[in-house]
RODO-2510 file (C-alpha; in nm, 4 decimals, decimal comma):
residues 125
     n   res          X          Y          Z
     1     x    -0,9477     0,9232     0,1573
     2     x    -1,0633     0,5482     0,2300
     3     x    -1,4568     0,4802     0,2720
     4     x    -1,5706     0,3082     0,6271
     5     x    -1,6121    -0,0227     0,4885
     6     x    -1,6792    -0,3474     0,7329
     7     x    -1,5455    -0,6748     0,6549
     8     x    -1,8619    -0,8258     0,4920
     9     x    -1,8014    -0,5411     0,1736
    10     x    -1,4540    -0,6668     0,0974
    11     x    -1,3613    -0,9587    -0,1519
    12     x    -1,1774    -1,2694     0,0588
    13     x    -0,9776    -1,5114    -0,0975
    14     x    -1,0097    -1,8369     0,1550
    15     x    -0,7586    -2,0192    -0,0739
    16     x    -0,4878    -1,7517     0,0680
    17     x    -0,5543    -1,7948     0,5027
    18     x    -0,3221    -1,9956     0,5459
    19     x    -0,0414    -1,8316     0,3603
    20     x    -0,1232    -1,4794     0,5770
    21     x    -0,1205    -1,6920     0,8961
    22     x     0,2471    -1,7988     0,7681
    23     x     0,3117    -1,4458     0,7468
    24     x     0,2358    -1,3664     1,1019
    25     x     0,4367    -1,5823     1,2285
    26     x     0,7138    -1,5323     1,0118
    27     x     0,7947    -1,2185     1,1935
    28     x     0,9472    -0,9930     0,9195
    29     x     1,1352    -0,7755     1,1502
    30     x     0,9884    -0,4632     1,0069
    31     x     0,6451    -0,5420     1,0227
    32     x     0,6997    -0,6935     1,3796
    33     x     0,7756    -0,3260     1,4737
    34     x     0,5230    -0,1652     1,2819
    35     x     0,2527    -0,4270     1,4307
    36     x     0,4237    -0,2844     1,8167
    37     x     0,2783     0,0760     1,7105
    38     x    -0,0790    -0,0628     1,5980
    39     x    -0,1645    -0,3114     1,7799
    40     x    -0,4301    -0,3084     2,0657
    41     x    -0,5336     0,0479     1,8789
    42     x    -0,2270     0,2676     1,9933
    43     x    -0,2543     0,4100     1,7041
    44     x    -0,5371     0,7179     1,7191
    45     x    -0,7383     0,4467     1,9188
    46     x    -0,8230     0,2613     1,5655
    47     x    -0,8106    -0,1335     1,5554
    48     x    -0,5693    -0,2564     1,2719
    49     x    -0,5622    -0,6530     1,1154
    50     x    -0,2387    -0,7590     1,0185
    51     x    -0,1813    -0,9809     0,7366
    52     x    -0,5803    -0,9334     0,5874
    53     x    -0,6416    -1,1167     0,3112
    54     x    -0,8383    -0,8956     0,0326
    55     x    -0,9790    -0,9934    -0,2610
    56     x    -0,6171    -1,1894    -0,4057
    57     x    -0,4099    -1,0249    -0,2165
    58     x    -0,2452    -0,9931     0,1714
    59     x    -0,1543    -0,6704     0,3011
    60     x     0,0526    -0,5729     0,5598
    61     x    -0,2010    -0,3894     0,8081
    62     x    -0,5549    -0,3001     0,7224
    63     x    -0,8035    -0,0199     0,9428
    64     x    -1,1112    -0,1050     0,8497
    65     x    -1,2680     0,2016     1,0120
    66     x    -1,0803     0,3968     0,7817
    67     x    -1,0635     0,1550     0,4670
    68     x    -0,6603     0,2419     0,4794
    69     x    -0,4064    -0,0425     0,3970
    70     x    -0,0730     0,0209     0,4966
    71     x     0,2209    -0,1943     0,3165
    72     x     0,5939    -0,2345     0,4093
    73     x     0,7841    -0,1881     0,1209
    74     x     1,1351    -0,3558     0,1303
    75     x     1,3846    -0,5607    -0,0786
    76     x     1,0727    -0,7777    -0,2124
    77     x     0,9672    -0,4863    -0,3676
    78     x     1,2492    -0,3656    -0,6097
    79     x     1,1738    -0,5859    -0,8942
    80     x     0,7798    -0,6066    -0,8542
    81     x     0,6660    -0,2488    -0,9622
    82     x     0,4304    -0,3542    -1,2100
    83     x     0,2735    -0,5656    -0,9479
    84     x     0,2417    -0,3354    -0,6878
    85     x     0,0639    -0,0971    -0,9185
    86     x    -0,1908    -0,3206    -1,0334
    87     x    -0,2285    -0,4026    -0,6638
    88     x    -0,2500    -0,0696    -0,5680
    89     x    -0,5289     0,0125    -0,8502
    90     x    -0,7287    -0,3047    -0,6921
    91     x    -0,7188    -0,2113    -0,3293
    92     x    -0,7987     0,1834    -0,4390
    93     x    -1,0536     0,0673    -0,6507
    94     x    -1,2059    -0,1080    -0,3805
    95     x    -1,2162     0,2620    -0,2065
    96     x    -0,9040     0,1795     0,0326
    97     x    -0,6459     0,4444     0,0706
    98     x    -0,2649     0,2610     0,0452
    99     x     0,0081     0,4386     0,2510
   100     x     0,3117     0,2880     0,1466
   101     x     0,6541     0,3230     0,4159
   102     x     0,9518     0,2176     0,3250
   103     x     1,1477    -0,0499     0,5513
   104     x     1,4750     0,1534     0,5628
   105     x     1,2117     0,4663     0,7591
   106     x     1,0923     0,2175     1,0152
   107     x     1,4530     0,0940     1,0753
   108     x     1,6181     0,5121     1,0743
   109     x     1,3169     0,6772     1,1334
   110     x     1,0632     0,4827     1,3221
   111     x     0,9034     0,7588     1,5415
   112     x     0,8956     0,9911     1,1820
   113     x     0,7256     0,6854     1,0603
   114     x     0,4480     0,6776     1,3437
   115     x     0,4398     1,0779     1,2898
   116     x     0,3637     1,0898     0,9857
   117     x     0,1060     0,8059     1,0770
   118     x    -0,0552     1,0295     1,3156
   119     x    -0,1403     1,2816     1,1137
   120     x    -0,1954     1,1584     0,7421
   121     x    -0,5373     1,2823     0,6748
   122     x    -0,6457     0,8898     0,5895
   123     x    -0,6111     0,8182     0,9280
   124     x    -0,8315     1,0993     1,1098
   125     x    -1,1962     0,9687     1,1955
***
């Protein structure tokens, strides 16, 4: 499970801001209805950033309180194992949990998605 960690104890990249602000307003359709079940904490009551920028990287959504990172895994994905490893080992090694959810749940399966959510042991404070 993910340490409490605050802002100030995780790396930032300023060179990639403006790139995650271009992904907020992109509006990938699956994030856009992921970001509906977070957003102004609806989730469990904890506050989620969308599009945080750590260390080299931009996740998806990030809970701070929790020091979990959940990523939408689509298309993108397929061909960029490796990378998403090495990503993965970064962000853990950091002491984040990753909960990875595939785009095909949130577009089937949405509520399972926000289920599961709600109860993954990462999540309870």
């Amino acid at each position: 499970m993910g340490k409490k960690l605050k802002y100030i104890n995780l790396p930032y990249n300023p060179a990639l801001a403006n790139r995650a602000q271009e992904l907020r307003k992109a509006g990938n359709l699956a994030e856009v209805l992921m970001w509906r079940q977070l957003k102004n904490k609806a989730l469990r009551g904890l506050d989620f950033d969308r599009q945080k920028i750590i260390g080299n990287y931009i996740v998806d959504f990030f809970c701070p309180e929790c020091g979990v990172v959940i990523e939408i895994d689509g298309v993108t994905h397929d061909n960029k194992i490796e990378y998403d490893n090495i990503r993965n080992e970064y962000l853990e090694g950091l002491g984040l949990f990753v909960i990875h959810v595939l785009v095909e749940d949130m577009f089937k399966n949405l509520q399972g998605v926000i289920d599961m959510l709600d109860n993954h042991p990462a999540l309870q404070v």
